[in-house]
C-alpha positions as CSV (number, residue, x, y, z in Angstrom):
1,X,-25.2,12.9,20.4
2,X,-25.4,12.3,17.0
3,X,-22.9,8.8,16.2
4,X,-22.0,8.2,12.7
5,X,-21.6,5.2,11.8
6,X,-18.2,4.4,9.6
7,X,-17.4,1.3,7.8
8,X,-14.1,0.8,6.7
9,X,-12.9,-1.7,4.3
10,X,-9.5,-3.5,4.1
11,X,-8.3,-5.9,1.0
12,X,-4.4,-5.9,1.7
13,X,-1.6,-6.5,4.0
14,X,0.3,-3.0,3.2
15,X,-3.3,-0.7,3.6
16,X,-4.5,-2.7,6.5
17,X,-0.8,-1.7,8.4
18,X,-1.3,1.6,7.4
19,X,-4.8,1.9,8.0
20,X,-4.2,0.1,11.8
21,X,-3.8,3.1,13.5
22,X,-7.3,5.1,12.6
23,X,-9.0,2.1,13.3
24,X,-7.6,2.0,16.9
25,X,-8.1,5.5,17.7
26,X,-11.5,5.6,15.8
27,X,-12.8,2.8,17.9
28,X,-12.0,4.7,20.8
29,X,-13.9,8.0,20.0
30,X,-17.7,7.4,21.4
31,X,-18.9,10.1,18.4
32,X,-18.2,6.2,15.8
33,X,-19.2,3.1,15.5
34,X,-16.9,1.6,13.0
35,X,-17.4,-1.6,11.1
36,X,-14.1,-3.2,9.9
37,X,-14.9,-4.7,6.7
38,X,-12.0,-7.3,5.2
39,X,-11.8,-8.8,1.4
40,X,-9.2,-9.1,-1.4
41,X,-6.0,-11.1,-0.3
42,X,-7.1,-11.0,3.6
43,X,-9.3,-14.1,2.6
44,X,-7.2,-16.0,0.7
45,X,-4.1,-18.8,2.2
46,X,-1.8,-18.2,-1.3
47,X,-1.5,-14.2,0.1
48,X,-0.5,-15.1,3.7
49,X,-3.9,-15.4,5.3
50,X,-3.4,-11.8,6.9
51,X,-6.9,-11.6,8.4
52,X,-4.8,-13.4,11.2
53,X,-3.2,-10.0,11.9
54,X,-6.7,-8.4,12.1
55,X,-7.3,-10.8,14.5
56,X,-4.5,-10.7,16.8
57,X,-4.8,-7.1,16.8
58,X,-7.9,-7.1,18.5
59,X,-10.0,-5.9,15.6
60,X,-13.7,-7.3,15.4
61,X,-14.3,-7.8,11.7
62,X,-18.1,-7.0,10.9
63,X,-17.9,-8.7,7.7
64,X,-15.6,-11.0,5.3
65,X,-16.7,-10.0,1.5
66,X,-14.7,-12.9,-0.9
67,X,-14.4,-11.3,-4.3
68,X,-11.2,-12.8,-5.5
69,X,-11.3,-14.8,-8.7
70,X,-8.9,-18.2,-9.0
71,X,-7.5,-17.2,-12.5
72,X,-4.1,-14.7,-12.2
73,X,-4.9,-13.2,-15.7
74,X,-5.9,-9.9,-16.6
75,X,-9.6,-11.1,-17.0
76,X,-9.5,-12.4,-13.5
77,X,-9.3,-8.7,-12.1
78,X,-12.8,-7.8,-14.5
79,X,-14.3,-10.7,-12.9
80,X,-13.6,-9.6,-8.9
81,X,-14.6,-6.1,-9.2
82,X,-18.0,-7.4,-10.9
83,X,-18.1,-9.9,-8.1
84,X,-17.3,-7.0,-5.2
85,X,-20.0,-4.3,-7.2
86,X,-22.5,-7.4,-6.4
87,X,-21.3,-8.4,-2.9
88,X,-20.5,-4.9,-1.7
89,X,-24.2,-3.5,-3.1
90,X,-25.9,-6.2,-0.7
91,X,-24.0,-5.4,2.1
92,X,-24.3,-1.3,1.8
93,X,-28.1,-1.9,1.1
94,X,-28.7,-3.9,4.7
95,X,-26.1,-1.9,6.8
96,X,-26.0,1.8,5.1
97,X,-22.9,3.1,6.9
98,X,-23.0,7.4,7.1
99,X,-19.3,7.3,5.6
100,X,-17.2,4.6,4.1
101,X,-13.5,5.1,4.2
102,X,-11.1,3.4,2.3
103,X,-7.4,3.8,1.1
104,X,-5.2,3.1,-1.8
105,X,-6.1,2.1,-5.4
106,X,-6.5,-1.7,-5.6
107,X,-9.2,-3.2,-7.6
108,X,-10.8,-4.7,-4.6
109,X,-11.3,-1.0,-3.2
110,X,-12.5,0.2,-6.2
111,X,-15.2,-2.6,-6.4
112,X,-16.4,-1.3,-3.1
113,X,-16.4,2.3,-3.7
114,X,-18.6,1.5,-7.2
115,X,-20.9,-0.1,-5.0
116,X,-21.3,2.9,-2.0
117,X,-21.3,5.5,-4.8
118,X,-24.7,4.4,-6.5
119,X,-26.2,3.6,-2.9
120,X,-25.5,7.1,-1.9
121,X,-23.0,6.3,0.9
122,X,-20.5,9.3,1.4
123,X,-16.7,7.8,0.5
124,X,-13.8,9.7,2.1
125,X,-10.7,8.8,0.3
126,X,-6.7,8.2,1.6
127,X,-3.9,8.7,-0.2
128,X,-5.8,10.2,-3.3
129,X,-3.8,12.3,-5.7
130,X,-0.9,9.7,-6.3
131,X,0.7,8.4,-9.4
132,X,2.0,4.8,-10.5
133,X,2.4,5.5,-14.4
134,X,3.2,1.7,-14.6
135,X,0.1,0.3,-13.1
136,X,-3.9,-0.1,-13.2
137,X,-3.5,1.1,-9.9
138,X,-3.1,4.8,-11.4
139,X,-6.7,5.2,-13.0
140,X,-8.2,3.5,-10.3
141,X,-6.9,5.6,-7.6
142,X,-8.3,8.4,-9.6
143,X,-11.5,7.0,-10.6
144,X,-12.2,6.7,-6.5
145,X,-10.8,10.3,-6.2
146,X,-14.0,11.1,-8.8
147,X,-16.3,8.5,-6.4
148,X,-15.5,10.3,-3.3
149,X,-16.6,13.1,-1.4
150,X,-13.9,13.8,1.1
151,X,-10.0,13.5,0.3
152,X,-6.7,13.0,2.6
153,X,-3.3,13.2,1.1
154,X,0.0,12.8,2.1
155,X,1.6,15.8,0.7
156,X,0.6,19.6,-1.0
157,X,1.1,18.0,-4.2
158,X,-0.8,15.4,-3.8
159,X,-3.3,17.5,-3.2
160,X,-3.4,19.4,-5.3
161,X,-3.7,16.9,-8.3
162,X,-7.2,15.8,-6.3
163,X,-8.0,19.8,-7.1
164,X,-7.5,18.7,-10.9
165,X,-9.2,16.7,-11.0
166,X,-11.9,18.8,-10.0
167,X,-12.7,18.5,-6.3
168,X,-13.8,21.4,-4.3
169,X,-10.4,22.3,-2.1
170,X,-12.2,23.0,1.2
171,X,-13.2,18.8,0.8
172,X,-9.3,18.4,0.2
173,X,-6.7,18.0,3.2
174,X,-3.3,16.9,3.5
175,X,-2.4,15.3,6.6
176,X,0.3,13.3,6.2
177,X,0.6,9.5,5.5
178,X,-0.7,7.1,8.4
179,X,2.6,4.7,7.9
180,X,4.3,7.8,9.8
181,X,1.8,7.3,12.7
182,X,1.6,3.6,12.4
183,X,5.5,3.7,12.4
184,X,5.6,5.9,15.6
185,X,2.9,3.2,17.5
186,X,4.7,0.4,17.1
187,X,7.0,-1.3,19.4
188,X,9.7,-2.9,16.6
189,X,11.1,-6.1,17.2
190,X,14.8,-7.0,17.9
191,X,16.7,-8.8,15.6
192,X,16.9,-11.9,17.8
193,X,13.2,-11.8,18.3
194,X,13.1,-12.0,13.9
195,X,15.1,-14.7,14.0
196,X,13.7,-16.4,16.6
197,X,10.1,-16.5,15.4
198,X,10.6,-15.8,11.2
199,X,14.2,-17.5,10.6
200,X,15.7,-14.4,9.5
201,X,19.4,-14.5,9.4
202,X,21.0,-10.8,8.6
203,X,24.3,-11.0,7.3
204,X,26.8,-8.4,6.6
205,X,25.1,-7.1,3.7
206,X,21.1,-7.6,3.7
207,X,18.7,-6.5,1.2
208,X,14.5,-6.8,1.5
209,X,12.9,-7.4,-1.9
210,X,9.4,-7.1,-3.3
211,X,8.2,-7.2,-6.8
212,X,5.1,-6.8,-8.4
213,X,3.9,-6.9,-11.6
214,X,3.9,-4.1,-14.1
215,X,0.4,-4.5,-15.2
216,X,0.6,-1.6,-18.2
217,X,3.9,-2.2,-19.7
218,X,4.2,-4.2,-22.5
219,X,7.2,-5.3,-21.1
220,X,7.3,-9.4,-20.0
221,X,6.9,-9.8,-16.4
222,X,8.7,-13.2,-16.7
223,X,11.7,-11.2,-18.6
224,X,12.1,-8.7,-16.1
225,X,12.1,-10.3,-12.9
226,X,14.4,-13.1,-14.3
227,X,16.7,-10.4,-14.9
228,X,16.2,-8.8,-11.1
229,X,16.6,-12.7,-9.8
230,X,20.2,-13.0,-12.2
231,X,21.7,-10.2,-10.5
232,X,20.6,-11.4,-6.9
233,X,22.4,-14.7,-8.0
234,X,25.2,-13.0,-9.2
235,X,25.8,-10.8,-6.0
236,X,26.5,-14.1,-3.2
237,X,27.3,-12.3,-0.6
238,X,23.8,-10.9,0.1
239,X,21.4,-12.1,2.3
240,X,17.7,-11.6,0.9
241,X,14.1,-11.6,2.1
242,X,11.7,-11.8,-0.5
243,X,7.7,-11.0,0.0
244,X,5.0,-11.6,-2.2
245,X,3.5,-10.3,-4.9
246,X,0.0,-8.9,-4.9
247,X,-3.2,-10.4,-6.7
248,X,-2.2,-8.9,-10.1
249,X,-1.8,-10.8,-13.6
250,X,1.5,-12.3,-13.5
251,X,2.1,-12.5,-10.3
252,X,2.4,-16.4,-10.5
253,X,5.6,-15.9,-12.6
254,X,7.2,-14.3,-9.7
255,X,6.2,-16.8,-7.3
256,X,7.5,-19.4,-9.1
257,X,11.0,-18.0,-10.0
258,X,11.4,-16.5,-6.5
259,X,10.6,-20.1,-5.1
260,X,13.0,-21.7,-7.5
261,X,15.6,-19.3,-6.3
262,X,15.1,-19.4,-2.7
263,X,15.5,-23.4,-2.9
264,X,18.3,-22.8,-4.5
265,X,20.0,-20.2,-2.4
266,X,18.5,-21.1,1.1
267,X,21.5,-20.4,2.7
268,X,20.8,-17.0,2.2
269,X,17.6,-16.5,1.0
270,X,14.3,-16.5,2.4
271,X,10.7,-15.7,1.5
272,X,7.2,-14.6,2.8
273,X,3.7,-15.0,1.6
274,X,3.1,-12.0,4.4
275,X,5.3,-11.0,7.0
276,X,2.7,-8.8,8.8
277,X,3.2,-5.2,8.8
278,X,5.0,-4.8,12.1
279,X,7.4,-7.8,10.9
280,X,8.1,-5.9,7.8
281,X,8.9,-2.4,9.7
282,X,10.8,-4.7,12.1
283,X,13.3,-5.7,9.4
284,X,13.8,-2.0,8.1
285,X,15.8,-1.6,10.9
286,X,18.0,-3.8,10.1
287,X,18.9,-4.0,6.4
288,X,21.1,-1.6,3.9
289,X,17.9,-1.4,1.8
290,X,14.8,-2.5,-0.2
291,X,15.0,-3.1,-3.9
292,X,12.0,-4.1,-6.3
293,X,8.9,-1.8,-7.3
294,X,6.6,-1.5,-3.7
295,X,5.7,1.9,-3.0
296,X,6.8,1.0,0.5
297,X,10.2,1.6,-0.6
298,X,9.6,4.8,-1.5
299,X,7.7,5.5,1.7
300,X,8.1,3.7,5.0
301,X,12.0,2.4,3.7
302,X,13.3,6.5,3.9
303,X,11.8,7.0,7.7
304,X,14.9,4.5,8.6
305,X,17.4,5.9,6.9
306,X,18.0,2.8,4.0
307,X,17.9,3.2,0.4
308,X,15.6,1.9,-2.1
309,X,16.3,0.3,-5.5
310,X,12.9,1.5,-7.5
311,X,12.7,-1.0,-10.7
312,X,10.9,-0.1,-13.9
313,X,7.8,2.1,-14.3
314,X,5.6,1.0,-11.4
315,X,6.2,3.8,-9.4
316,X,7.1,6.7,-11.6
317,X,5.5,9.8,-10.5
318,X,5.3,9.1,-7.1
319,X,7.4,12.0,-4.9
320,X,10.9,10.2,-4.2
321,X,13.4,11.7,-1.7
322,X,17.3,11.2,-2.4
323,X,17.2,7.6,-0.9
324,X,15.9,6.3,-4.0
325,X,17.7,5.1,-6.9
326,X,15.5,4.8,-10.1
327,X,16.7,2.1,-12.6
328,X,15.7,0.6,-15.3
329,X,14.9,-3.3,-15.2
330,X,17.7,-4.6,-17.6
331,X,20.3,-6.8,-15.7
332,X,23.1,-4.2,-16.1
333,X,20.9,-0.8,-14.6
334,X,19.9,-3.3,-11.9
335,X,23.5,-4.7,-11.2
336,X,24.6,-0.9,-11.3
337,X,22.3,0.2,-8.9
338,X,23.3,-1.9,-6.1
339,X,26.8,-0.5,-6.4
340,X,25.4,3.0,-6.0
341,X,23.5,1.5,-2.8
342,X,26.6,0.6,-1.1
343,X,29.2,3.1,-2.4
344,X,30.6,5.1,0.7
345,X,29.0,8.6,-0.8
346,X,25.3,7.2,-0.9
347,X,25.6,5.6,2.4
348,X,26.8,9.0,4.3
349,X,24.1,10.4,2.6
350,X,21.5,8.3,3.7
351,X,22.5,9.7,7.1
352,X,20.7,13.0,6.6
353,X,18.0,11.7,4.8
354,X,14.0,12.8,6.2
355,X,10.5,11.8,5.5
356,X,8.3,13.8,3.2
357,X,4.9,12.7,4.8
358,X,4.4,14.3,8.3
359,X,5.0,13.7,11.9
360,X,3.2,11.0,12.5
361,X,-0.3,12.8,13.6
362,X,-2.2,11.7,10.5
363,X,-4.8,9.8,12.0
364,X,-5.5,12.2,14.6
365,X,-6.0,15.2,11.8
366,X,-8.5,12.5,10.0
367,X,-10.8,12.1,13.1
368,X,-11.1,15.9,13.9
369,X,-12.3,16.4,10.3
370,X,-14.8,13.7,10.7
371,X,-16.3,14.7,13.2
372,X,-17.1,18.0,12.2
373,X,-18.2,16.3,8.4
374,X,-21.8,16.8,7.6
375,X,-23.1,13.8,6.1
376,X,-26.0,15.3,4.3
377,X,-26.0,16.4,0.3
378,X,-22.1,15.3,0.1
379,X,-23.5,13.1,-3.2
380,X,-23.7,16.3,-5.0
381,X,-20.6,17.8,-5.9
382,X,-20.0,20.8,-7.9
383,X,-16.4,20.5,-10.6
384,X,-13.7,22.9,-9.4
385,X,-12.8,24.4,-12.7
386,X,-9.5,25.7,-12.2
387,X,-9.6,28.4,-14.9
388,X,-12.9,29.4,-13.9
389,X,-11.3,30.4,-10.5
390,X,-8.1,32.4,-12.0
C-alpha cells in the first residue's frame, strides 16, 4: 500500500481550530503520514503562545518554522514571507511531502505555499474562493488558489469563483467548512467551568469582540477602533471579552487602546491574547453576540444562534446569513447597530437562523478525495477558460 505522505502547516489560532479535526482523523487513516508543521503567531508569547493548544491536543509537531519579523509595519509582512520562501524551501527540499495542505490566506501560508510550488510539491487548498475586499488577505487567498492543485470550499459559490479563476472543476469540491465538524467534536464548556479557569463573568448583556486591522483601507486603524472602543464605553451595562488582533500592521494600536480600556473598565471587561479555540466556541454559547471584523463572526457565531456586528470593509464579500448586521465604522452606525442586536424583532429572528457551510462532514469528504488523488503531473495545469467551454 502506497502511503502518501502529507504535511500540513499551521500559523494561527482560528486555522489551527478549524483545521483540528482533519488532522485527528488524518492521523488515524494508515493510507497518511502527516507532518504537522507550526509557524506564524504559534511561535510567538505576544499572540498567546498557541502552540500550547497543539500540544495539549496531542498533536506531534514535526517542525516549528519562525518567520515572524519584530516590526508591526507593513514592511514587516514583506520581510516574513521572504523569511518563510527561505525557511519553508529548506524544509520541503529535505522532507518532500507528496501533498501539502494548508488553509486560509495569511501571509505566513502564502510564504509556504511559494516555497512548495517551485519545489514541485502538490498544494491542496481550504477555503479557497473567498473574499475580504478590505484586506491583503483577499489577493493572497487567491494567489494560493493559482499555487494549488486541489481546492475545497465551503459553499457552490465559493466554488465557483476558484473556476474563475481558472481551475479545472473536477480539481474543485465544496465540502463544507471544517468549523462545522470541529464544532460538532467538541465537548463545550459550562459557564462555570469559563469562569472558573478564564475569569469570565457573563452579565445580563454580554458581547465577544475582535478587531483587526483593515490593512487596504486608507482609513486610520487608530480612528476607527477608538470610535468602536467610545461606544463600548458609552454602553455600561455590557460585559465584554476582547481577543487579539492578528500579526498585521497596526495591530499594536488596538492592543494598546483595548488594554487602556480594559484597565479602565475591569469590572466588566476582559481580554485575551488567545483563548484557544474550544474556549472561544465555549463562550458562543453564552453571549447575545460578536461584534468587530473576524470572519468568525460571520461563520462559527451563526451555528449558535447569536448575531454579529461586521465593522468596516474587512469582510465585505464574504456570504453573510441574516444574523449579521453590516455597519459602517463611524461611532453613530456602530452605536446603531447594537440597538438592532438587541431589539425584540432581531432577537426572535435569530431563533430560526441556520448555517450556510454543511453538516459538519467536511473533513471526512477531504480524506476520501485524498485518497483517491493521484500525486503525479498535478504541477501542470491546464486554464479553464470559461467562454471557451460555453
Amino acid at each position: 500500500m502506497n502511503i502518501k505522505n502529507i504535511c500540513i502547516v499551521t500559523g494561527s489560532r482560528a486555522e489551527y481550530g478549524l483545521l483540528k479535526p482533519l488532522i485527528s482523523r488524518l492521523e488515524k487513516k494508515s493510507k497518511f503520514k502527516v507532518n504537522l508543521v507550526a509557524t506564524g503567531m504559534h511561535l510567538s508569547e505576544k499572540y498567546g503562545d498557541t502552540l500550547k493548544e497543539i500540544k495539549n491536543d496531542c498533536f506531534y509537531i514535526s517542525q516549528r518554522i519562525d518567520i515572524l519579523d519584530d516590526e508591526t509595519s507593513p514592511l514587516f509582512v514583506g520581510k516574513s514571507i521572504s523569511n518563510g520562501i527561505d525557511k519553508f524551501s529548506n524544509f520541503f527540499n529535505i522532507n518532500k511531502p507528496d501533498i501539502l495542505i494548508v488553509l486560509g490566506d495569511r501571509f505566513e501560508i502564502f510564504s509556504c505555499c511559494i516555497a512548495a510550488y517551485f519545489l514541485k510539491i502538490p498544494i491542496a487548498h481550504i477555503h479557497g474562493g473567498e473574499t475580504t475586499e478590505g484586506a491583503f488577505d483577499e489577493g493572497i487567498r487567491h494567489s494560493i488558489t493559482k499555487l494549488s492543485c486541489i481546492h475545497f470550499t465551503s459553499t457552490d459559490e465559493y466554488r465557483n469563483r476558484v473556476i474563475q479563476l481558472g481551475e479545472d472543476p473536477k480539481n474543485v469540491f465544496n465540502v463544507g467548512a471544517l468549523f462545522v465538524d470541529a464544532i460538532k467534536d467538541s465537548k463545550l464548556l459550562t459557564k462555570q467551568q469559563l469562569k472558573t479557569e478564564k475569569n469570565i463573568i457573563f452579565g445580563d448583556k454580554n458581547l465577544l469582540v475582535t478587531y483587526h486591522p483593515e490593512t487596504l483601507s486608507d482609513q486610520s486603524v487608530k480612528q476607527s477602533f477608538l470610535n468602536l472602543i467610545k461606544v463600548l464605553k458609552k454602553r455600561d451595562d455590557i460585559n465584554l471579552i476582547f481577543t487579539s488582533p492578528n500579526a498585521d500592521p497596526g495591530n499594536n494600536v488596538i492592543y494598546d487602546l483595548t488594554n487602556d480600556f480594559i484597565k479602565r473598565n475591569n469590572d466588566r471587561a476582559i481580554g485575551f491574547d488567545s483563548l484557544g479555540h474550544l474556549n472561544y466556541i465555549s463562550v458562543l454559547q453564552f453571549i447575545d453576540g460578536v461584534i468587530g471584523n473576524s470572519s468568525s463572526g460571520i461563520t462559527e457565531a451563526p451555528m449558535f444562534n447569536i448575531g454579529t456586528i461586521n465593522i468596516g470593509e474587512r469582510q465585505s464579500g464574504r456570504i453573510k446569513g441574516s444574523s449579521i448586521i453590516d455597519c459602517d465604522s463611524d461611532f453613530n452606525s456602530i452605536d446603531l447597530a447594537i440597538d438592532k442586536l438587541y431589539s425584540k424583532g432581531f432577537q426572535r429572528s435569530l431563533k430560526i437562523n441556520q448555517s450556510l457551510y454543511g453538516d459538519g462532514s467536511t473533513a471526512i469528504k477531504i480524506i476520501k478525495i485524498l485518497e483517491k488523488f493521484t500525486v503525479k503531473d498535478t504541477m501542470i495545469k491546464k486554464f479553464y477558460d470559461l467562454k471557451l467551454k460555453k
